[in-house]
C-alpha positions in Angstrom: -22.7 0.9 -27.4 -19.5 2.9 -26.3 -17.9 1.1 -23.1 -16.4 4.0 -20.7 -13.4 3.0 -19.3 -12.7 2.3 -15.3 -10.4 4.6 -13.2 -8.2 3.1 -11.2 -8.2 4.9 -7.5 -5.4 6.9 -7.0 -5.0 5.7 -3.2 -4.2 2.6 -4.5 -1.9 3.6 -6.8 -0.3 5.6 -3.6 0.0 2.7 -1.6 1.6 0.7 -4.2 4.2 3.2 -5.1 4.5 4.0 -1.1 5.1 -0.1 -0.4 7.9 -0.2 -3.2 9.6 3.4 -1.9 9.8 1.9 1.4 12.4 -1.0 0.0 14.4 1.7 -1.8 14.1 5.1 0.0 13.2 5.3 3.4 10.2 2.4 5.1 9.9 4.0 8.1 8.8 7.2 6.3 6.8 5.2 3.0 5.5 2.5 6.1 2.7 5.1 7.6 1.5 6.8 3.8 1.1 2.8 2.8 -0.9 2.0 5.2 -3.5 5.0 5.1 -3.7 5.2 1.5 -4.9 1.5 1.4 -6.8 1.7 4.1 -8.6 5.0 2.3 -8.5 3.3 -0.8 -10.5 0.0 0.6 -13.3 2.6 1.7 -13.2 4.4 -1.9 -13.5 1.1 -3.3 -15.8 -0.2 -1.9 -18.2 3.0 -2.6 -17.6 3.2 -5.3 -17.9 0.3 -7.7 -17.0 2.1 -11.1 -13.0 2.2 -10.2 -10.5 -0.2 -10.3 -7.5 -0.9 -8.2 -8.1 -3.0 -5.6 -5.1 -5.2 -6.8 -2.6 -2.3 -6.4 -3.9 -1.9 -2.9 -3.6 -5.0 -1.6 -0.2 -5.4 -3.3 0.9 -2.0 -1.9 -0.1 -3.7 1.7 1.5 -6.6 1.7 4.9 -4.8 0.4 4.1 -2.3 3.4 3.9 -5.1 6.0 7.0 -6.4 4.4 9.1 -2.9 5.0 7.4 -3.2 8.5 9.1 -6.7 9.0 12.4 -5.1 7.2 12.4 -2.7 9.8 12.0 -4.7 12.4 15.0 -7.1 11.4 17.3 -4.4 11.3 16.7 -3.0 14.5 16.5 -5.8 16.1 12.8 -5.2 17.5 9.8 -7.9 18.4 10.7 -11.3 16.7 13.9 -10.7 15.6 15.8 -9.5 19.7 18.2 -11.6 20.0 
């Protein structure tokens, strides 16, 4: 029997390489692509059961939310204004 192998979504990929950008380019840029291409990549995901990636997603949001709170520290916004 010949096994076809699983594509991994490319949304996912996206937000993972946007979540890492944002700690070495620019987050405030990287910080809006993250968050669309995981939320896009949840809904692909979940339609389509033959790809792979929601790892990379969920990574990719958690380093997004971190560049969020990055952000946030160095302007001195929300938690961080004092």
């Amino acid at each position: 029997m010949i096994e076809t192998q699983q594509k991994t979504d490319p949304f996912a990929i996206i937000s993972f390489a946007a979540g890492l950008g944002g700690f070495v380019i620019l987050p405030i840029i990287f910080v809006p692509v993250g968050y669309i291409a995981a939320i896009v990549s949840y809904y692909r995901l979940k339609d389509n059961k033959e790809m792979k990636g929601s790892t990379l997603r969920i990574i990719g949001g958690i380093f997004t939310t971190l560049n969020i709170f990055w952000l946030m520290y160095q302007y001195k916004i929300g938690f961080f204004s004092n």
